[in-house]
C-alpha positions, 0 to 999 in steps of 0.5 A, a space after each residue: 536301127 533307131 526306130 520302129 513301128 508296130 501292131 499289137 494284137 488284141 487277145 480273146 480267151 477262148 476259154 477261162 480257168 482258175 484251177 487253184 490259189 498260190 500261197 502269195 494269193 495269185 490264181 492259177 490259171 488254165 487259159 486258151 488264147 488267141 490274137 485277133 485283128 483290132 490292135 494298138 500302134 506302137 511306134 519307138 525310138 532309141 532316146 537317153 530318157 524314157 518317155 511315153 505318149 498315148 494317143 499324143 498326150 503324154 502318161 506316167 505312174 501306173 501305166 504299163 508302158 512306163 513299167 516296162 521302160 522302167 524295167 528295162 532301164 533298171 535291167 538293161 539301162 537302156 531308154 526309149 521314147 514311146 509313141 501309143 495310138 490306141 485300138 484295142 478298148 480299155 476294160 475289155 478283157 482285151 489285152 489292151 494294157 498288156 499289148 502296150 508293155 509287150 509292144 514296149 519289150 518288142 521294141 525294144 528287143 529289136 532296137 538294141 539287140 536283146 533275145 525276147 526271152 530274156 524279156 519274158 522275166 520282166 513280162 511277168 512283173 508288170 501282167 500276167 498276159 504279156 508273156 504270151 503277147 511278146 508272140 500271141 497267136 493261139 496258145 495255151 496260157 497256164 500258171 500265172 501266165 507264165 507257161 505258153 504253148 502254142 496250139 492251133 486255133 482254127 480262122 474264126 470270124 467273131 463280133 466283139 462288142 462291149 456295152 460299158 466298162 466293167 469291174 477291176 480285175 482285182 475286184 473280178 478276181 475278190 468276187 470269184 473267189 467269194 461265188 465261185 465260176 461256171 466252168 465248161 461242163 464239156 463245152 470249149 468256151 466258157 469263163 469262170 470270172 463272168 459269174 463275179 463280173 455280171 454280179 459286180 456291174 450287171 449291165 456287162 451283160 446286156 452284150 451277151 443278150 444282143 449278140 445271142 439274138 444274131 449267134 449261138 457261141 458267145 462268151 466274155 473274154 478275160 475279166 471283162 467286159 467285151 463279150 465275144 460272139 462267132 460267125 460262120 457268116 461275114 455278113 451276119 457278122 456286120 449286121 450285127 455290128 450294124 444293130 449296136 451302133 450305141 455300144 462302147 466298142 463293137 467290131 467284126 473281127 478274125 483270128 491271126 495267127 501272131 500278136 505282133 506285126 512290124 510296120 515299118 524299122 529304120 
């Protein structure tokens, strides 16, 4: 095999916890997760130099996609040419950057025959979501985001919109720890990030607004600024999609079970 294509899911968080600081000022954190079906493409091929395009133009620096390639020339000595078409927005809280450097290890894995979890070290360097995006689907996601356990997380039908990029995470994660966060007082969903995220760009939550006049559960995913809201009606759903025509991203969406899809490999 030389080449492949694939879809990288898009994640939620379903739910949000800092339960403590690490001496090198990382948060632990206590997430619960899921894949859902609005995705980045991804398509690699074997090459002697590494080489990244999103969306036809080429990228470089700080782009995760080329940390990876990094890594793994470093680790394996191996280089691909990478191909992005990008689904998932940026500054979401989507996963939309780790789903690039988790699809990059993907291929990689596939190409030349190396166990995902020997990919699972280098993961962790370039983001705490990639670990758990090399699989997705529904998982408990705690420490720095390297312990993942799978756990079932019943079909859901959601609408995900987002009104305007938000905060840095660093920034989002510098105000949690100066304010603090609500966390679930019984409740399945909550975010302790959105307190800080609302107050360093208010207008974030002008989401949470307009999907509470279509949905009762709605909550932010990640560090921003998508808010997500759940459906038990497919066509309410699209409705409310229909009245937020003027938003950055706004889908009907669904839980899927993998965060990985191949396409095509040859």
């Amino acid at each position: 095999m030389n080449s492949i294509s694939i879809k990288v899911n898009a994640k939620i968080n379903l739910s949000l916890d800092i339960t403590g600081v690490r001496a090198d000022g990382y948060h632990i954190l206590d997430m619960l997760m899921t894949s859902v079906d609005i995705f980045d493409t991804i398509t690699a091929s074997k090459s002697n130099l590494p080489k990244v395009t999103m969306d036809n133009k080429e990228v470089s620096g700080d782009n995760t996609a080329v940390k990876a390639l990094k890594l793994l020339h470093d680790k394996f000595n191996i280089a691909m040419q990478v191909d992005i078409v990008k689904g998932i927005p940026f500054s979401a809280g989507m996963g939309g950057s780790s789903a690039d450097a988790s699809g990059v290890f993907y291929c990689a894995s596939k190409l030349y025959g190396i166990a995902l979890e020997e990919m699972i070290g280098l993961a962790l360097k370039v983001g705490c979501d990639v670990p758990y995006m090399l699989f997705g689907g529904g998982a408990r996601v705690q420490g720095v985001g390297e312990k993942v356990t799978p756990v079932e997380v019943p079909q859901m039908t959601m609408v995900i919109a987002q009104k305007t990029s938000g905060a840095s995470t660093k920034d989002i994660y510098r105000k949690y720890d100066d304010v603090g966060g609500e966390r679930g007082n019984g409740k399945t969903h909550f975010n302790v990030l959105e307190r800080g995220a609302v107050m360093l760009n208010p207008q974030i939550a002008q989401a949470k607004s307009d999907l509470l006049k279509f949905t009762d559960l709605v909550f932010m995913t990640g560090s921003g600024s998508a808010y997500v809201g759940v459906f038990d009606d497919e066509e309410k759903a699209k409705c409310c999609v229909e009245s937020l025509q003027d938003y950055v991203f706004c889908k009907v969406a669904h839980t899927k079970h993998t965060g990985i899809e191949v396409i095509w490999q040859r």
